[in-house]
C-alpha positions as CSV (number, residue, x, y, z in Angstrom):
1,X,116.8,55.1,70.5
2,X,113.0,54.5,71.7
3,X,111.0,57.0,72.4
4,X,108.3,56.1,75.1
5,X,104.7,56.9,74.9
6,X,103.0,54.1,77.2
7,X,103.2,55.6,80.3
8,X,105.3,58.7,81.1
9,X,106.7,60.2,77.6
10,X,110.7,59.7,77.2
11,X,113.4,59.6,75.2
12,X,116.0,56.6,75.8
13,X,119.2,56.7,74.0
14,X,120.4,53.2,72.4
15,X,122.2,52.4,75.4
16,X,118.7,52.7,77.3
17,X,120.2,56.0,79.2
18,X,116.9,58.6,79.3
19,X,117.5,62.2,77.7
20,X,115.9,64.5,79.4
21,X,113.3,67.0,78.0
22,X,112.4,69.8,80.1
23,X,109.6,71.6,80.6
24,X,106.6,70.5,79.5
25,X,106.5,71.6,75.7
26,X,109.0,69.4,74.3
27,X,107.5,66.0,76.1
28,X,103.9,67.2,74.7
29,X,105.5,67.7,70.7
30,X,107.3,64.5,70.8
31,X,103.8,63.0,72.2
32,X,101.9,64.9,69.4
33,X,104.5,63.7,66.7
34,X,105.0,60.3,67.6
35,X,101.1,59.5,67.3
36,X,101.3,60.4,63.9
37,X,104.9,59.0,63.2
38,X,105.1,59.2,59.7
39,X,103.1,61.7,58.8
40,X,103.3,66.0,58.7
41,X,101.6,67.2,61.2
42,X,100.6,70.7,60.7
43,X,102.4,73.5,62.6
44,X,98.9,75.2,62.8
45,X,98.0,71.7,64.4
46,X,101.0,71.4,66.7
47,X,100.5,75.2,68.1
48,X,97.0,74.3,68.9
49,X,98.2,71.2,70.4
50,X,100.9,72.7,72.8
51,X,99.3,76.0,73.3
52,X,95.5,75.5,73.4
53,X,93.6,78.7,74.7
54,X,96.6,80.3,75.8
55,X,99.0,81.1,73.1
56,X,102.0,82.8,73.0
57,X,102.8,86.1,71.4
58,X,104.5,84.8,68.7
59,X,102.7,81.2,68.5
60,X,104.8,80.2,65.4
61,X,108.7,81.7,66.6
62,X,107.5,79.4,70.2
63,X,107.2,76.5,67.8
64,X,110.1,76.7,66.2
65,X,111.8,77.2,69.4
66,X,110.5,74.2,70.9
67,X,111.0,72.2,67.6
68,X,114.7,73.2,67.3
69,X,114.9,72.0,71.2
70,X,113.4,68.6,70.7
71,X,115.4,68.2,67.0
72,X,118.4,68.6,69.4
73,X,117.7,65.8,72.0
74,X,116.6,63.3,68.9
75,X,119.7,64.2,67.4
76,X,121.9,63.4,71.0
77,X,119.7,60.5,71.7
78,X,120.3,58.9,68.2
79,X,122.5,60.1,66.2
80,X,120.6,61.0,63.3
81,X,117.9,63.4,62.4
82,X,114.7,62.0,62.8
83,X,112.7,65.2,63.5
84,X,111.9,66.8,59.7
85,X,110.5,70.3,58.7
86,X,108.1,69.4,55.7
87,X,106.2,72.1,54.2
88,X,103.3,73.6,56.5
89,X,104.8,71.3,59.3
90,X,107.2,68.5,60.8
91,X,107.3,64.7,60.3
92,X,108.4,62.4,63.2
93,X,110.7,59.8,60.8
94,X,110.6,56.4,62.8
95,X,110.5,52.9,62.3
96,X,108.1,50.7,64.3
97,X,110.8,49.6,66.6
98,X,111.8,52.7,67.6
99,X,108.6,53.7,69.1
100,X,107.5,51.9,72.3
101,X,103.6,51.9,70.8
102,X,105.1,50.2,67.2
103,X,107.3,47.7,69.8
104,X,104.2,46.7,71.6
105,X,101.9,46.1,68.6
């Protein structure tokens, strides 16, 4: 799997077939996540991230919405689950060459 952040943000499977994320929350998380690989980011963080000015009703159910979403096209993409609920937030678990940034450094 390698998940793209130099250009347009995608997911390519390990046979370099892209997955798909719709819309344009999912994108944006994996964006937010993947600059921090490694570390929780905060779901206080990640709402303000995705949502800015205009939250949703329920900013923390959207969240967990989207989070479950993007969890599921990691998962198809590589098998495994890289996308982790730590306490107060999520953690992006990826090794350098799995992220287009860590390949290019």
């Amino acid at each position: 799997m390698l998940v793209c952040v130099l250009g347009e943000v995608e997911l390519a499977a390990s046979g370099g077939t892209i997955v798909t994320l719709p819309g344009t929350r999912q994108p944006a998380l994996l964006a937010a996540l993947a600059a921090r690989a490694g570390q929780v980011v905060s779901g206080d963080r990640l709402i303000t991230l995705l949502w800015d000015d205009r939250l949703p009703a329920n900013p923390e159910a959207s969240l967990h919405s989207t989070v479950f979403k993007l969890r599921n096209s990691l998962r198809s993409a590589c098998g495994r689950d890289v996308l982790l609920t730590r306490e107060r937030g999520y953690q992006l678990s990826l090794s350098p060459s799995d992220l287009d940034a860590g390949v290019f450094d």
